[in-house]
N, C-alpha and C positions, 0 to 999 in steps of 0.2 A: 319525313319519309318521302323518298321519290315518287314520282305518279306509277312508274312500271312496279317499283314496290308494293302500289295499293292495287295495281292489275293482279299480278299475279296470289295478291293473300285469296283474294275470288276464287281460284281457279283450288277447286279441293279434291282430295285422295276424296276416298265411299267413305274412309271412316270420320275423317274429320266433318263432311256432309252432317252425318250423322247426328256427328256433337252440335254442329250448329242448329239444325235443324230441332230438335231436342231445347236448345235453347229460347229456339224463336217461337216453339210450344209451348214454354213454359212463360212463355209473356203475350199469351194468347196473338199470335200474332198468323194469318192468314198468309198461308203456302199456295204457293202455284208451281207447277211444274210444265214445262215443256220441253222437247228431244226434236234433235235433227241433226244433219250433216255440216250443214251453216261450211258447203266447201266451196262456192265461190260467197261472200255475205254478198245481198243487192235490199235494192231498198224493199223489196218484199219479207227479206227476212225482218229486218228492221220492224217495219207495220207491224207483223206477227208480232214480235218481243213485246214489242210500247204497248201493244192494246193487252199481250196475256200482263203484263206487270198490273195493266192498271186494275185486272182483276181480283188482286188480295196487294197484303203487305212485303212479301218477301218473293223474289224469281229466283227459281231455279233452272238453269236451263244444263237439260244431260245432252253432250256433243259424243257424237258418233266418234270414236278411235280410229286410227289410220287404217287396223285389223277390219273392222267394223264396217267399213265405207268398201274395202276391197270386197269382203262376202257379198255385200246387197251392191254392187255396182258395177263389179269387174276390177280389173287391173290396172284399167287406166286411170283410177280415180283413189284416191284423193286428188285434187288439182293444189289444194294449199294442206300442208300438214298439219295433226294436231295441235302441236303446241301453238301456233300459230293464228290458229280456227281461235283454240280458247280464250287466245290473248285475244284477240278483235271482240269477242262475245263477252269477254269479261271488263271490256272499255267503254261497255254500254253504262251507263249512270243508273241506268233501271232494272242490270243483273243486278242481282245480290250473291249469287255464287254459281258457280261451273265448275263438271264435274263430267270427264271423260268414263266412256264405257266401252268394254270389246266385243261385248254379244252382239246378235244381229237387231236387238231388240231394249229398252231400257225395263224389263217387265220387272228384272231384280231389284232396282234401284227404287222405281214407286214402290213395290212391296214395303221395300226399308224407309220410304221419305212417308208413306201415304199421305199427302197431300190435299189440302181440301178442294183442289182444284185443277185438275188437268185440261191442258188446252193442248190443241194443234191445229193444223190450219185448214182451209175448205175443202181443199181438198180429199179429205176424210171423212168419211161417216162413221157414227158413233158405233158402230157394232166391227170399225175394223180401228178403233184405235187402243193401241196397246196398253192395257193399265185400266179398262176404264170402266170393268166390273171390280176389282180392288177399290178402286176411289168410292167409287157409289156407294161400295158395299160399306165404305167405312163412314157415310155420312157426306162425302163429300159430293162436287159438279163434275161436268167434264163443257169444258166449251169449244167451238166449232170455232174459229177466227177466219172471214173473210180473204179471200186473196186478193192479190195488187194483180189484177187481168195483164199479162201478156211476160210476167215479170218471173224467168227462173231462173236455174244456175244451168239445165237443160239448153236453155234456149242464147245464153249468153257464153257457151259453149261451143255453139252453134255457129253462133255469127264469129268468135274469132277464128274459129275454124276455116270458114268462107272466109274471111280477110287473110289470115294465112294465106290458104290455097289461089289468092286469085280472082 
């Protein structure tokens, strides 16, 4: 099988999710979950992925839909398209599957994965991350992952912005 072959088998419908996820339960096997935009990838998203992987057996990560990123962002954004996003997130060796959403929010998706582990990054606090009385409630964590200080898609927007203009 091609390498882009074993990219894309990662990248799953809700339902196929499902079935795997179901599988990797029945081989007691530790789910993590985490969501974002991942619309320019820098090496902050990276940090985020490595350390939420290293907290259970299997990553899940739900990427924000093109629909998705327009509602929470505006119009000018996505900057790289879904398919796209997925492929790069699904190249990491430490996804184990991706799986686009159109809500403004992946609340439906934990419902259906419930996960022993949700993570996202510091800049969150636990009573505004989405999913993370579901997790608890089902026995599972919710972890906080540090940021990479100075490092966003905000800010590196920014700058080619200013190299643009001048």
């Amino acid at each position: 099988m091609k390498n882009l072959e074993k990219l894309l088998l990662k990248v799953l419908s809700t339902d196929a999710l499902i079935n795997k996820v179901n599988q990797w339960k029945d081989q007691d096997k530790k789910i993590v979950f985490t969501n974002g935009c991942f619309d320019v990838l820098h090496r902050g998203h990276i940090e985020l992925l490595s350390k939420t992987a290293d907290l259970g057996d299997c990553l899940i990560v739900a990427v924000n839909s093109d629909k998705s990123i327009r509602k929470l962002k505006g119009s000018n954004r996505p900057i790289i398209d879904e398919v796209s996003r997925s492929i790069m997130i699904s190249s990491l060796s430490f996804v184990d599957a991706v799986v686009l959403f159109d809500e403004e929010t992946p609340i439906n998706l934990i419902s259906l994965v419930t996960p022993h582990i949700l993570s996202k990054g510091g800049d969150y606090r636990m009573n505004e991350i989405i999913g993370h009385e579901i997790v608890i409630a089902n026995g599972g964590e919710v972890a906080i992952i540090p940021l990479v200080d100075g490092v966003s898609t905000t800010n590196i927007i920014s700058k080619i912005s200013k190299y643009n203009n001048g």
